[in-house]
N, C-alpha and C positions, 0 to 999 in steps of 0.2 A: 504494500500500500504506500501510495507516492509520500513525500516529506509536505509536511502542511504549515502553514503558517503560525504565528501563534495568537491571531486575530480569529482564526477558526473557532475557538471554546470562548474569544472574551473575557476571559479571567485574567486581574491580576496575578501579578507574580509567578506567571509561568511562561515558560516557552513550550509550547509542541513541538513533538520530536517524531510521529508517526502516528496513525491508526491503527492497531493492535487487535484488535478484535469489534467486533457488532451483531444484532442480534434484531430479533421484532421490534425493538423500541430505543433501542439505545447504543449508545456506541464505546468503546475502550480506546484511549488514547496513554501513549506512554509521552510524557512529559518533563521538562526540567524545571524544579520550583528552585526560584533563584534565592528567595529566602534559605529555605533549608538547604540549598545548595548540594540537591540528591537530586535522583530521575522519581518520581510519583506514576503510579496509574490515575488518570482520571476514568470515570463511570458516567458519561453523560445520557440521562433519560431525557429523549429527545422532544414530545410531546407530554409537558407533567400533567398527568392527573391526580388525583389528591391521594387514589389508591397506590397507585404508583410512586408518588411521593413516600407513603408509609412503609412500601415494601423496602424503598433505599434509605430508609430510616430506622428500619430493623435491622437490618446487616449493621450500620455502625452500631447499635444498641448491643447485639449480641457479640461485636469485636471489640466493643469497648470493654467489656465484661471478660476476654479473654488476654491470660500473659503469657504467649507462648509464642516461641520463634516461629512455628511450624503453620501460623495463622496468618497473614494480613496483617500490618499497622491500620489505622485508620486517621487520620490526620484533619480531615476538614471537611463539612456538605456547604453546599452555597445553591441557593436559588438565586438565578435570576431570569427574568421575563419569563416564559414558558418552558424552561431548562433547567434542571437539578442537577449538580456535579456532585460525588462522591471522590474526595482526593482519598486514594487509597496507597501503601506502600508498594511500589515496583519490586516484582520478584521475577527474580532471573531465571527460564529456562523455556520449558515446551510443557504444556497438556498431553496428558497421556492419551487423549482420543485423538489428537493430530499424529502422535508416535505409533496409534496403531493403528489408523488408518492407511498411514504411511507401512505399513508392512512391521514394526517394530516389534520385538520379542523378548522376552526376559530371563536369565536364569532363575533357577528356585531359591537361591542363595539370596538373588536381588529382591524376588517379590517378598520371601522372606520379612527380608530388613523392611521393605516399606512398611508390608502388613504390620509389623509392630509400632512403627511411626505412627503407623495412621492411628494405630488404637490406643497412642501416646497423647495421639491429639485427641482422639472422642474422651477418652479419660480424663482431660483437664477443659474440653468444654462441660462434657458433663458433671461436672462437681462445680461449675458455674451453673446450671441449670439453661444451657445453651443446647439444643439439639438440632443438628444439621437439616434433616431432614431429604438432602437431595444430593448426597453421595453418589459419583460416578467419575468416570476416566475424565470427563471434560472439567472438574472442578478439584480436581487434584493438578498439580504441577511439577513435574520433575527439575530439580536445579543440580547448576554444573557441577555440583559436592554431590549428587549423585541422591541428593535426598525429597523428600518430599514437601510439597506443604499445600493444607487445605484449602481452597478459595471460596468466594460465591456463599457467603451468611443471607442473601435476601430473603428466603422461608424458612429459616431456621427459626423455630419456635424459643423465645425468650422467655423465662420464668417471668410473670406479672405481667408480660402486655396484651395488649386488646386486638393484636391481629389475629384472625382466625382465617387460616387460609390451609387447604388439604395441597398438595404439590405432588404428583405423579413423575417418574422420570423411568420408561417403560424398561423390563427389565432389571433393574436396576432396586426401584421401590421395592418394600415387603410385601407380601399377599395380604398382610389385611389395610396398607397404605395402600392399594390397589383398589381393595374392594371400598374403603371406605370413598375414594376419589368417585369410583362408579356408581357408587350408592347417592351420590348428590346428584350425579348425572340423571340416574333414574328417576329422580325426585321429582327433578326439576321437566326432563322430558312426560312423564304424567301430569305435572301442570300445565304444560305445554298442548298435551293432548284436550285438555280440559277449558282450556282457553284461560288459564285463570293465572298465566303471570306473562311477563315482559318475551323478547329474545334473545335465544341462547347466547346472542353475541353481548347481551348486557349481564349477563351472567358469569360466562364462563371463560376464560382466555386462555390462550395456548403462547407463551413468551417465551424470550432470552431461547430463540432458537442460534446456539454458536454455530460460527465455521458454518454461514449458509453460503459460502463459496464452493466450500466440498460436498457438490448436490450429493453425492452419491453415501453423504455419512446425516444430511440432514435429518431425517425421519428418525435415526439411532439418537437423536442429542440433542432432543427438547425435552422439558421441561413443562409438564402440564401444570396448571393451576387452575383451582377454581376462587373465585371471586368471592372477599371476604362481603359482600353485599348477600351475594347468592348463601354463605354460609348462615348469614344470619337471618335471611329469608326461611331457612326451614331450622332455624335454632330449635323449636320446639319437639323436633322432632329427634335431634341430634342427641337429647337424656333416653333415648329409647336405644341406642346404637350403645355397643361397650367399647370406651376411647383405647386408644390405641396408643401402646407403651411407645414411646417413641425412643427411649433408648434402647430395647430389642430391635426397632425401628431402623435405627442408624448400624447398628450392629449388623443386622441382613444384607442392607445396604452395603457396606466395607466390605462383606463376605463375597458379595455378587460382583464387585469393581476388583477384589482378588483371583477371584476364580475367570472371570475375564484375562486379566496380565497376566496370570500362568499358563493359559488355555488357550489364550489367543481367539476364544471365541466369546462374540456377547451371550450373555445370556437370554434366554427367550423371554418375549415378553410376558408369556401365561406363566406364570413364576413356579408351577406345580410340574411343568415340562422340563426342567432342564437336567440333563443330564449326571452324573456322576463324575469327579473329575478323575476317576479311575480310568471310565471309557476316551478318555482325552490326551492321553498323554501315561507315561512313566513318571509319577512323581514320588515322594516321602507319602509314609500313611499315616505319620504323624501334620502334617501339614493338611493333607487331605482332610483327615478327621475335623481339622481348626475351621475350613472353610464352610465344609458340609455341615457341621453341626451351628454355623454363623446362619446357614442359610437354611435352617430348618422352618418345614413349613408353617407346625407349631413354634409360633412366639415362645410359649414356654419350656420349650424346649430346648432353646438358644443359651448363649452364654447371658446371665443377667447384668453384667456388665463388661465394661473394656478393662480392667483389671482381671478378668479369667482370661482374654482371651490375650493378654501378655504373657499369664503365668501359663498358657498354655503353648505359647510360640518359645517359651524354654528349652524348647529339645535340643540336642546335639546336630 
């Protein structure tokens, strides 16, 4: 993506240095803030709506709340005219959904080490009371130290706020983060049949589709959301549903973004279909066990926290 001005974003005390990434709404720009006199990511949502606005209000809420290398800084939000910027810290490397769409491979030694980052980092968001909620290859980063670090807090559920919003990321999601996303969808489509509410399109959205250059990885690497409007359209019905642990939640999550970098295959999206990572490949059955049992169908079945599933990446 060509070099851009620094009149492009409007903001003081930056220069722009490139566009980095873009999505349904919004675009990533990597920057030079001459105060701090580092490189920043900027997050600019390009049309602000007020939901939209909250969602890039959660992310810094829920990275404000976290101290750990392995996360995002978050440095600054600014509105101006129709435009939100989220100044976020520039982290140096590649997404692992561009490294495997690109053909990229891993040893078991490498996924290894990440698996346990990763659930170095669910372990100190969660004892924040932060849960990701939309774990996958495109919100992981791999940097030139070889390590990882988590991105992308917009539907991470934060202990005490007011957004309620369910986020799908097919494959990827838990089966009851699945069903609970289809279960609004059903809701809302019987209203619809019934004449008795608005249009899906004021309901429900489909955002932060990354990498829609790489037609052929788009449909793998959105991020469904339903509209915390529509949640609260059917809130009364929502005490009749049993909520969904969402740290088993993120746990499933990590399991299915592992078993992908080992396997080299996504996972399918009917989350009850996929395979054994026996039939995949020669791997450890001690690692096998860690991912399989991450990705069990039953929730309570799973590790109940990121602290088993370190003590369980102990092996030789």
């Amino acid at each position: 993506m060509g070099r851009l001005t620094s009149a492009t974003l409007s903001l003081d005390y930056f220069i722009t240095i490139a566009q980095i990434g873009f999505g349904g709404s919004s675009n990533v720009y990597k920057a030079w803030h001459k105060r701090l006199e580092k490189h920043v990511a900027i997050k600019e949502l390009r049309h602000t709506a007020m939901a939209d606005i909250d969602l890039m209000r959660n992310e810094i809420e829920a990275l404000k709340r976290i101290k750990n290398l392995q996360v995002p800084q978050v440095f600054d939000f600014q509105i101006k005219g129709n435009r939100s910027y989220t100044i976020l810290e520039f982290i140096e490397g590649e997404s692992f959904d561009k490294l495997l769409v690109c053909g990229g491979s891993f040893s078991e030694d490498q996924v290894k080490k990440w698996y346990k980052q990763l659930a170095l980092i669910l372990k100190a968001i969660h004892n924040q009371s932060v849960f990701h909620r939309d774990i996958k290859p495109a919100n992981i980063i791999l940097t030139p130290t070889d390590d990882v670090v988590l991105i992308d807090f917009n539907t991470a559920l934060v202990d005490g706020n007011a957004l309620q919003i369910t986020s799908r990321s097919k494959g990827y999601a838990s089966p009851e983060q699945d069903e609970t996303f289809q279960w609004y969808k059903d809701i809302h489509q019987a209203q619809q049949a019934s004449k008795q509410s608005c249009s899906l399109s004021q309901y429900l959205s489909v955002c932060r589709i990354e990498n829609t250059e790489m037609q052929q990885y788009t449909d793998n690497n959105s991020t469904e959301l339903t509209d915390a409007a529509f949640n609260d359209h059917v809130s009364s019905e929502t005490n009749k549903k049993q909520p969904v642990d969402w740290c088993r939640a993120d746990i499933y999550s990590l399991g299915a973004t592992i078993y992908h970098l080992l396997t080299g295959k996504r996972p399918p999206k009917r989350t009850p279909e996929f395979s054994t990572i026996g039939d995949m490949g020669d791997f450890s059955n001690e690692l096998k066990y860690v991912i399989e049992k991450s990705m069990e169908y039953d929730p309570t079945k799973r590790y109940a926290s990121a602290e088993q599933i370190i003590d369980a990446l102990n092996f030789n």
